[in-house]
N, C-alpha and C positions, 0 to 999 in steps of 0.2 A: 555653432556660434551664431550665425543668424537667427535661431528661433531664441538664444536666450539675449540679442540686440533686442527684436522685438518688444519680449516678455518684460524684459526691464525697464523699458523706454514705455511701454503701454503705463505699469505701472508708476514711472513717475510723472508722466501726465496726469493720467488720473487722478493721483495724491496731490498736485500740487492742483489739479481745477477745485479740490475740494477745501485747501487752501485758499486758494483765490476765493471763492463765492461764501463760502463758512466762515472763515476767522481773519482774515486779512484786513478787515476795517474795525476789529475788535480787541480789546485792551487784555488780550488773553497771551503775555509777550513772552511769559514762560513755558505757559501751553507752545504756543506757536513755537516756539525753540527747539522745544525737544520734539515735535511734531516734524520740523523741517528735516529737523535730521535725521531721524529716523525714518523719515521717509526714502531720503535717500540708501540707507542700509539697507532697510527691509527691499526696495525695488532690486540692487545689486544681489540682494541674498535671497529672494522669491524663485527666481528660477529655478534653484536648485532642491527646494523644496517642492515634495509632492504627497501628497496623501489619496492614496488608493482609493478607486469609487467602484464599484461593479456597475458598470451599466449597459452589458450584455444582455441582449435577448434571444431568446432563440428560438426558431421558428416550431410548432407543432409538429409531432412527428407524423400524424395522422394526414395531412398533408403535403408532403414534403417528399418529393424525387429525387432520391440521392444519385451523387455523382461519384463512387466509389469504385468499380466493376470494371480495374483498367485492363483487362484484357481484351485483345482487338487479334484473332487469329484470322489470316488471309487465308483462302482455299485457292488455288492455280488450277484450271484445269488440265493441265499436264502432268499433274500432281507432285509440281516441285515448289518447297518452301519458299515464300520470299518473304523476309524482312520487311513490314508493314511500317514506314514513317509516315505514312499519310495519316494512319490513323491516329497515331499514337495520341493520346489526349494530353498528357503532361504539358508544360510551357517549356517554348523552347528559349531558351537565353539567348540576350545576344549583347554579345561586348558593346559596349560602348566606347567611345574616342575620351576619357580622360582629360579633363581642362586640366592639368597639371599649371601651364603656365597662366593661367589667369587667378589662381589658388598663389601661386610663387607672387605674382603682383602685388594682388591683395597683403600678405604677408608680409611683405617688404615695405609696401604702402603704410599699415600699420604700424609697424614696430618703430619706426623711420618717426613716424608723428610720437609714438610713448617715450624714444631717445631726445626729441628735442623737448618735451615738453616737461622729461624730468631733469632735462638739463637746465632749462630755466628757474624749474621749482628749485634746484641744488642754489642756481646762483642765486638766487633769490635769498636765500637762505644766509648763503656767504657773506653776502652785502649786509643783511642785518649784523649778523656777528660781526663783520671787520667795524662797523659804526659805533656799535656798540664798545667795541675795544680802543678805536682812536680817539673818541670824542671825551667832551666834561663831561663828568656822573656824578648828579646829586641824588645824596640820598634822602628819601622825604615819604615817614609813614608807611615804611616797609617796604618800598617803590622805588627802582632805577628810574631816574629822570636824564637822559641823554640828550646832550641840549648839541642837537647837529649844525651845521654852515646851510645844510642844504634848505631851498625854497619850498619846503615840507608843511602841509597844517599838524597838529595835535596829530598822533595815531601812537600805537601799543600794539608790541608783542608777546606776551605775556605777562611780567612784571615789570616789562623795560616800556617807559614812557618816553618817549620820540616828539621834544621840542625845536621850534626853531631859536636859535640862543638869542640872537637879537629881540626878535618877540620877547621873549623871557624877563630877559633885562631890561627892558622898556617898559615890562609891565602889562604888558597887549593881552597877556593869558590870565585872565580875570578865575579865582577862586573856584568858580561852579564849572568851568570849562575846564580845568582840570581834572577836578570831583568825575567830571561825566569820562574822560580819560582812565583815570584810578578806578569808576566802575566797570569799564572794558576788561581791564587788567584782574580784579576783583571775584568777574564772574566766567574768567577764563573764555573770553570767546575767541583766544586763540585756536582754540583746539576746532571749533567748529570750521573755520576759514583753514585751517591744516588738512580738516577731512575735506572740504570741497577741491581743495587747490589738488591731492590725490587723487582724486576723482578724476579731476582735470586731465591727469598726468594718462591715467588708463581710458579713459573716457573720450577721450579728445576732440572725434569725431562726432559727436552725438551734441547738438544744440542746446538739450534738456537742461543739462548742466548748469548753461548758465542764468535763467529762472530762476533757480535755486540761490544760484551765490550773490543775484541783487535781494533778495529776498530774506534774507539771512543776514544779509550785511544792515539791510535798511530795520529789520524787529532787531539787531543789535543796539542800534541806535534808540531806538525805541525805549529796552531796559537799560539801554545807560543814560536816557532823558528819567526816566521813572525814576531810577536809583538816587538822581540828583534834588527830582525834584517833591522825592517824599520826605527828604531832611529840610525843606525849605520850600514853605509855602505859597510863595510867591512866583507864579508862573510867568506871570507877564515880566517880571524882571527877567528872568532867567532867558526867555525869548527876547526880550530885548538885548539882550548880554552876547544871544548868540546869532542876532541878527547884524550884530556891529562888527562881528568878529569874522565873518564872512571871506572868505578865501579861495582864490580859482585855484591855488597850489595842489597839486595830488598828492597824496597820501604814499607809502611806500607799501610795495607787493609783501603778501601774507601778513598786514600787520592790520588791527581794527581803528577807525576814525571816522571822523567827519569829514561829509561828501557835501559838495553845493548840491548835486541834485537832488540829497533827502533832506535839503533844507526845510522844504514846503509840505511835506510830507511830517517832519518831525514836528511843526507847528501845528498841523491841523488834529494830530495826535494828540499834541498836548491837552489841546484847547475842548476837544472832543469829552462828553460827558459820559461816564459810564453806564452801559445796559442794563446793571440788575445782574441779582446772580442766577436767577431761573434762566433768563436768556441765556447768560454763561454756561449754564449748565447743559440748559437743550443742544445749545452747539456743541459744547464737547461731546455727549453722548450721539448726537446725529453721523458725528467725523469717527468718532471711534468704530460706529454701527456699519458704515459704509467700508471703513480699511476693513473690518471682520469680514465681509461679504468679498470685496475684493481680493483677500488671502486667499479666501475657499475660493473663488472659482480661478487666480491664478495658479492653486495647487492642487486641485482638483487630476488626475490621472487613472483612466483607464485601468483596473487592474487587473493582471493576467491571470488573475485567479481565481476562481467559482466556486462559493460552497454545491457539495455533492449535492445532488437531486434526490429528493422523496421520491418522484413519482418518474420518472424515466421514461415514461411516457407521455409526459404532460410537458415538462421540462428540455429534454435534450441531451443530450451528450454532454459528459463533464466537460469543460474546458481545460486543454490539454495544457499540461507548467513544463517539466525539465524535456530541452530539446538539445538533441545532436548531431549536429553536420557536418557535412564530408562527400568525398568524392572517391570516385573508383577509379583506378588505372590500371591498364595493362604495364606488365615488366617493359614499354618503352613510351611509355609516358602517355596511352593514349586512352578516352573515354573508355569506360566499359558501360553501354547500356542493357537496362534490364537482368541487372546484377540485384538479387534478392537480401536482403538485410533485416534483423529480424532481433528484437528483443524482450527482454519481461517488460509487460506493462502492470499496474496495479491492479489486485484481486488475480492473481498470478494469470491474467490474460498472456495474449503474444502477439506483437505489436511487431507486423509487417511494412514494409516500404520499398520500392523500385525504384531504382535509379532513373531519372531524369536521363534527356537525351544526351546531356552533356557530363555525366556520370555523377553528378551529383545528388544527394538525398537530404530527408532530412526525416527525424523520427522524434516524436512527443511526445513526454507523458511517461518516460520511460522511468525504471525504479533508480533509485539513488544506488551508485555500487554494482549495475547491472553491465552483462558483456554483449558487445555485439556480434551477431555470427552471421556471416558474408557468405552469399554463395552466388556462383556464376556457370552456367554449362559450358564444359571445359576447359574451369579454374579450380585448382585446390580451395577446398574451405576454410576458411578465416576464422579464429574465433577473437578479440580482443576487447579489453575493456572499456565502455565507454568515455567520452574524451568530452565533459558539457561547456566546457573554457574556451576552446577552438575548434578552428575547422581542421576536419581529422582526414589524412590522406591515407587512401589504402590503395596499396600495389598489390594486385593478385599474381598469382605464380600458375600457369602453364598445370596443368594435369596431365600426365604424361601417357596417363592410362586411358584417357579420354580421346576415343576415333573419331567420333563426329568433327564436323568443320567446326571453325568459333568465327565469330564476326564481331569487329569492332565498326563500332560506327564515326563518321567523322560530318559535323552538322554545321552549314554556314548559311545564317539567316541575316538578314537586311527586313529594316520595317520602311514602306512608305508611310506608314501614319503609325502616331505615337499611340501607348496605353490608352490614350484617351481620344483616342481617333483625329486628333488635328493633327494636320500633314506634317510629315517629318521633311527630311534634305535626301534622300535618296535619290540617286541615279538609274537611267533605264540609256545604256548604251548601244546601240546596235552599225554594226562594221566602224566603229569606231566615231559616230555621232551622236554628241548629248541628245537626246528628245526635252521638247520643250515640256514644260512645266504642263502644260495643255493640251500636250499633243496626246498621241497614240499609237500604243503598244499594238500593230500590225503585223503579223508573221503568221507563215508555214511553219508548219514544225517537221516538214521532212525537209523545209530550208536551210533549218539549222545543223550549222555545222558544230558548232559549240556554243555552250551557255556557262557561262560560271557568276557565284555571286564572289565579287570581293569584297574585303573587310580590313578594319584599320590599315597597317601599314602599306598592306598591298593594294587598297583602293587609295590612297592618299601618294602614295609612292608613284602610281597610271597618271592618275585623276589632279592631282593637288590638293589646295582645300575645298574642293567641288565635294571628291568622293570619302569625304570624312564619316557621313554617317552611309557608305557602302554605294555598293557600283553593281548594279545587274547589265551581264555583259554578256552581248551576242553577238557572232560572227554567224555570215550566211555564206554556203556554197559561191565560191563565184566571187568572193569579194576579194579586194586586189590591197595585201596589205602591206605597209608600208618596207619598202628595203626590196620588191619583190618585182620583177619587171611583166609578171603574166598574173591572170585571174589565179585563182587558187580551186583547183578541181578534185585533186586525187582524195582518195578518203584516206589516208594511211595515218594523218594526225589529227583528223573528225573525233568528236564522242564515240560514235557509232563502232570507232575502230577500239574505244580503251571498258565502253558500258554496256552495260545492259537497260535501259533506261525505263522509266515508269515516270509520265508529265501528266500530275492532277492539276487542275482547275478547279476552285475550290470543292474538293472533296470530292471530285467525279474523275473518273479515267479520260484524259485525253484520246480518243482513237484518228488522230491524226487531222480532225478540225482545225479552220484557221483561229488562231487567236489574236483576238481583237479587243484590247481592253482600254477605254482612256486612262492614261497615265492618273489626273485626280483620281481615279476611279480604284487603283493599286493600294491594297493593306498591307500585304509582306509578301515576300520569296523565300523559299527553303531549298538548299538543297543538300539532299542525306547521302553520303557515299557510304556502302558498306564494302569492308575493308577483310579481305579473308583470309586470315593471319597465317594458312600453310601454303597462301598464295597457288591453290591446286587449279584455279578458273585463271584463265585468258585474260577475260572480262569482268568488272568491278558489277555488284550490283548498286543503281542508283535511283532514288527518285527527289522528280524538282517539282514542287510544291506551288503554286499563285493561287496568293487569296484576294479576292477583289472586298472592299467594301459595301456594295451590297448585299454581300453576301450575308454580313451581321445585321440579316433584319427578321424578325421576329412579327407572326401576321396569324392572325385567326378571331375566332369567335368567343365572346362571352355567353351561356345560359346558366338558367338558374335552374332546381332540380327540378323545374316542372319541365327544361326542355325550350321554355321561351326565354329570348336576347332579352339583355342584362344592357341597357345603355348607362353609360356614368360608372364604372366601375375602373377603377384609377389601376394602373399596370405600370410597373416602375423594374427595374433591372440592377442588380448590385456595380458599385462601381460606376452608375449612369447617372449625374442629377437628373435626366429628362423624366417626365411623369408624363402617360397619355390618359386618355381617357374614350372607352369605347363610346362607340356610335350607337343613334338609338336603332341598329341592326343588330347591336351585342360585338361590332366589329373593332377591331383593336389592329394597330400596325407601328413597332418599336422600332427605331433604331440606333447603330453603333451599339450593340450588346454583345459581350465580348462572348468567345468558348466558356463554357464552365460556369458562366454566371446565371446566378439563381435569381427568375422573377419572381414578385407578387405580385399578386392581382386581388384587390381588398375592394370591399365595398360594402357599405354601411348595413345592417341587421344579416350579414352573412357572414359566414367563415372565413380567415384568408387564406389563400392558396397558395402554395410555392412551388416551382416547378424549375429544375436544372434544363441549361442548353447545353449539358453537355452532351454526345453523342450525335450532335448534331439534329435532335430528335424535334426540338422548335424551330430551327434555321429551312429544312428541307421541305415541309410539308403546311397546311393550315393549320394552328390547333381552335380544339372542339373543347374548353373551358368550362366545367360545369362546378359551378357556387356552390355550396350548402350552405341553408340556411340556419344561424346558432339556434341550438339545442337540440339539432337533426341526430336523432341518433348513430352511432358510428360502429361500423363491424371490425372486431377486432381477431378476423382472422390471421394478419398477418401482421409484419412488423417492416416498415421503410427503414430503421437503421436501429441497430441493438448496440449493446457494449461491444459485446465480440460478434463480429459478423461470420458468414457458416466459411468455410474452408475447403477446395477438394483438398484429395490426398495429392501429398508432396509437392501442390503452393499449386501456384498461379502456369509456372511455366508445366506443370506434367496436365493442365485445363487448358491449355492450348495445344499443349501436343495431341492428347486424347482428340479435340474436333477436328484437328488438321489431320490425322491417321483416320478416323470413321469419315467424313464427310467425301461423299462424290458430288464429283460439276456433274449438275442434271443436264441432258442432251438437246430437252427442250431448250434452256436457258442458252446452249450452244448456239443453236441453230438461230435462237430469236437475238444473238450478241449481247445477252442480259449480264450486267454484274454491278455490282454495289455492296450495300453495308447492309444486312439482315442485323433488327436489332429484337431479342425475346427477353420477355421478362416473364420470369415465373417465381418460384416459392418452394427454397428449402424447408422442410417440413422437418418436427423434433425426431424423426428416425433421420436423417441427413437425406431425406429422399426427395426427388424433382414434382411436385404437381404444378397442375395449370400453369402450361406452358402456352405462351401467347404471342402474338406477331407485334411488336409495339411499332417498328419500322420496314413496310413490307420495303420489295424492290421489285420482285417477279414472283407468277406460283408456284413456280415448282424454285427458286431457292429458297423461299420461306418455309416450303413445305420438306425440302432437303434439314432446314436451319431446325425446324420442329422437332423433327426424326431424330437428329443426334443429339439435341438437349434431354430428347425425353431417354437417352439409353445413360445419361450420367445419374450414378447412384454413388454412395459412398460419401458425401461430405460431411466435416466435422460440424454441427448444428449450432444457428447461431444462440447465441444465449442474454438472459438479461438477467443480473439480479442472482446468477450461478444456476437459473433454470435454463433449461436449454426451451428455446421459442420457434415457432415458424418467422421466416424471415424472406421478404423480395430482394432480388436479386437480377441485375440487366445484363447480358451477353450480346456484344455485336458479333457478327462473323462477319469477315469480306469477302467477297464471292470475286475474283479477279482473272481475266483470259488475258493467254500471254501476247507480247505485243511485240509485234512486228516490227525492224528496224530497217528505215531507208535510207538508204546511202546515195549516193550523188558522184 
């Protein structure tokens, strides 16, 4: 609703400025007529019209790090699984609070204005008719002449002409002031004062309007001075005629007449000499030329659809058209993550997707008529047909045959800062006191006795309207709460008694540091409960996530291929307006660039570069940026992103379990307390086979050198393909390297 307030309120400004400066002081009064009105039409009816433009670009593939490879397998050095939510790369959703009642206002607000203002227009309406039926009616040259009581000037409703009787009879309504009456009635400018007055009615709020209907009412006047005064020569009478006849009396609603204010106005018109019809002509064609341009880029729209690529290398990936959404549930209503979903894409590909934290998916591109097959370890398989109209719910059923544990997950995130990094309203609570806006997130974390985030009703229901956009909430050993006559000691209803816990800082393992963050300084909290649905553990596994804001900053070096810094080379981040520009060191430093988001870094007689943050690969480390320069030849052993990219056997989750079964915690890495995210990239080759395997994010030697080891024993994948040839293709693998962690109790 707001964007099509805008679009049409843009529009009739604009048509009516190019009224005002083009034709408003020119004898163009039938042009101008149908121009005013239609202008109005066409602005109400623009919005709704759009005409498709492609103006997708997309980046070289030759450049370009893709962000596709979401497997992230944890290694434990006790070599028990744990359910990685730190890493997970996907978005995590987070409800938002719902202005219901400010939507219900608006609404009411509304319709409140379109009931009174078509109650006026009705009466309005009523009043002519009852006049029309009580009063004298003469008839005169095919014309109702309704001679009222009321202190009315001359006006017209269509064929009914509205005098005052006394006037009448006394003779005061001189021949040509009638004439100009009968031309109202003649040239039906009813209808035009009937579509503004509707306007009125839906329109209400909006000032544009009435622009319009002085404007319209006054080039009314105009063709019914014209009409009179081209049967009769004589101007200066006629002005004379209608200068004696001059009346402060108002005219009655939806009816056309003579106004004093466009007395001075219809004089200088009269008097006014004509332009020529080249002049005439250049103006109409200037106003025409300009509404043409103004249609096209008012209806102008992105469109979702890309002719196929010649060159699939040069080009990109189709742009993907029919999508289907939906979410996974367990048989009682809860998230299933990392439920696999999978269907025909075009050129009979197989078009895979994971569920989101919060069990939702979405899948593109998919054939028309095609089914989708669900799978989940330790769920019956799914098979159903796609659903492209709405969002499709799937309840998975229990496998009975299935021994392994199953875990659902349950994920409650809070943003301090928004998509776009300006501070959001979030709360940081600790033993039950707000922290100011500028203070500081201070704590032990073998202090804490509990942390939880809340969310809508439950932070709003503590908090009031404080904790409407969520409540991060800590209680500390020892704190004395309310209703409760002693400190609070015993651990029996602590985390420590109900979790297993894992507390990152963004993306590093806590091992029991203080944290110390300023609250400005907070981007969001997470925290992931896994949920083990034959409830065989004591203890829930859990991790609680803090990302701080500078954490999304982006910092390294520009070269060119000789190896020397590249000063003036503009670095920009999707989703970011900020543009920097390195230093003449080649040095470059971004900020607020979100996960996932893909930079460039262009500069002028070189290549542009693109490069994903996903994986964390630009947030943690310097990058080392090297230019080519255009028409540097380019090796094309490998491929950054195919149609179908390679596949192990039996999907994503049997490539996690494979690393998580071969991989041992190296003892060095013990001993030094090393762990983190080993991230390698290598190269499926057209036999499905692993080369050059490479450390792209070390963390220690020996678990890069563990990470190496069992990338390079994986063989077997389906090869990616382009074009139905099967290709070499890169490929990135994080692994987390994780020691288990210690819980203190109090």
């Amino acid at each position: 609703m707001t964007a099509y307030i805008i679009k049409s309120s843009l529009s009739l400004l604009l048509l009516f400025g190019l009224y005002w400066f083009l034709l408003r002081k020119e004898k163009l009064f039938v042009f101008n007529r149908f121009f005013l009105v239609a202008s109005v039409v066409f602005s109400l009816a623009v919005p709704f019209i759009s005409i498709p433009v492609n103006l997708q670009t997309t980046p070289k593939l030759e450049s370009f790090i893709p962000a596709y490879n979401q497997i992230t397998p944890e290694i434990i050095s006790t070599g028990d699984v744990v359910p990685n939510a730190v890493n997970n790369t996907q978005s995590i959703v987070q409800k938002e609070t719902p202005l219901i009642h400010i939507s219900v206002v608006l609404f009411i607000l509304y319709f409140s204005g379109v009931i009174l203002f078509l109650i006026r227009f009705l009466r309005n309406l009523f009043l002519i008719a009852q006049k029309s039926r009580l009063s004298e009616k003469i008839s005169f040259n095919g014309y109702q002449i309704i001679l009222t009581n009321d202190q009315t000037g001359p006006c017209c409703f269509f064929d009914h002409i509205f005098l005052n009787r006394e006037d009448y009879h006394n003779g005061k309504i001189d021949k040509d002031l009638l004439n100009h009456e009968m031309e109202h009635a003649r040239q039906s400018h009813t209808i035009d004062i009937i579509l503004i007055e509707l306007v009125k009615v839906f329109y209400w709020f909006n000032p544009v309007y009435l622009l319009y209907e002085r404007a319209i009412r006054i080039n009314h006047e105009y063709l019914a001075d014209n009409g009179v005064i081209s049967d009769n020569s004589d101007i200066k009478s006629y002005a004379d005629k209608l200068l004696n006849f001059i009346t402060c009396s108002s005219n009655m609603s939806l009816t056309s007449g003579s106004n004093i204010s466009f007395t001075k106005m219809r004089l200088i018109m009269m008097m006014k000499s004509h332009s020529g019809s080249f002049k005439y002509g250049a103006r109409i064609a200037i106003t025409l030329c300009m509404v043409t341009i103004l249609f096209l880029l008012l209806s102008f729209k992105e469109s979702k659809y890309q002719s196929s690529p010649t060159n699939p290398s040069q080009t990109g990936i189709e742009i993907q058209q029919n999508s289907v959404k939906g979410i996974v549930l367990t048989e009682d209503g809860k998230p299933l993550i990392d439920a696999t979903i999978t269907a025909e894409g075009p050129n009979n590909t197989l078009l895979k997707s994971l569920t989101f934290p919060d069990g939702r998916f979405i899948l593109s591109d998919i054939q028309p008529g095609a089914s989708l097959n669900i799978e989940c370890r330790g769920f019956k398989t799914q098979t159903l047909k796609a659903d492209f109209s709405s969002m499709m719910t799937i309840k998975m059923v229990r496998d009975p045959d299935y021994k392994g544990k199953v875990f659902t997950t349950e994920i409650q995130t809070i943003n301090f800062r928004n998509s776009d990094f300006t501070p959001a309203n979030a709360l940081v609570v600790i033993n039950g006191e707000i922290l100011d806006k500028n203070g500081e997130l201070k704590v032990n974390p073998s202090d804490i006795k509990s942390l939880k985030v809340l969310m809508d009703k439950e932070a709003t229901g503590k908090y009031g309207d404080k904790g409407k956009d969520g409540v991060l909430e800590i209680i500390l050993f020892g704190y004395k709460t309310a209703g409760t006559k002693q400190a609070v000691s015993k651990n029996t209803d602590s985390d420590s008694s109900k979790y297993n816990t894992h507390l990152s800082i963004n993306h590093t393992s806590n091992k029991g540091e203080l944290i110390d963050i300023p609250v400005p300084n907070l981007q969001y909290a997470s925290v992931w409960t896994y949920h083990d649905t034959e409830k065989s553990n004591k203890k829930e596994l859990r991790t609680i996530v803090i990302m701080t804001r500078d954490y999304f900053r982006v910092r390294g070096k520009v070269v060119g291929d000789n190896e020397k810094p590249l000063p003036g080379v503009k670095i920009s981040a999707s989703d970011n307006p900020a543009i920097v520009t390195s230093d003449k060191e080649g040095g470059f430093e971004i900020e607020d660039v979100k996960e996932g988001a893909l930079l460039e870094f262009s500069f002028s007689g070189y290549k542009t570069y693109y490069l994903s943050t996903l994986y964390e690969v630009a947030f943690n480390e310097p990058l080392s940026i090297v230019l080519k320069k255009d028409g540097a030849p380019e090796k094309e052993d490998a491929y950054e992103i195919a149609e179908k990219m390679p596949q192990y056997p039996g999907g994503d989750m049997e490539l996690l379990k494979f690393i998580a079964m071969n991989t041992l915690y190296p003892e060095a890495a013990k001993s030094d307390k090393a762990e983190g995210r080993v991230i390698i990239r290598f190269i499926v080759n057209t036999q499905g086979n692993v080369e050059k395997p490479v450390v792209l994010k070390s963390v220690h030697p020996s678990l890069d050198n563990e990470a190496l080891r069992v990338v390079s024993m994986l063989k077997g994948f389906t090869p990616g393909s382009q074009g139905g040839k099967p290709i070499s293709v890169y490929y990135n693998l994080p692994i987390t390297f994780g020691l288990p962690k210690m819980n203190t109790s109090k």
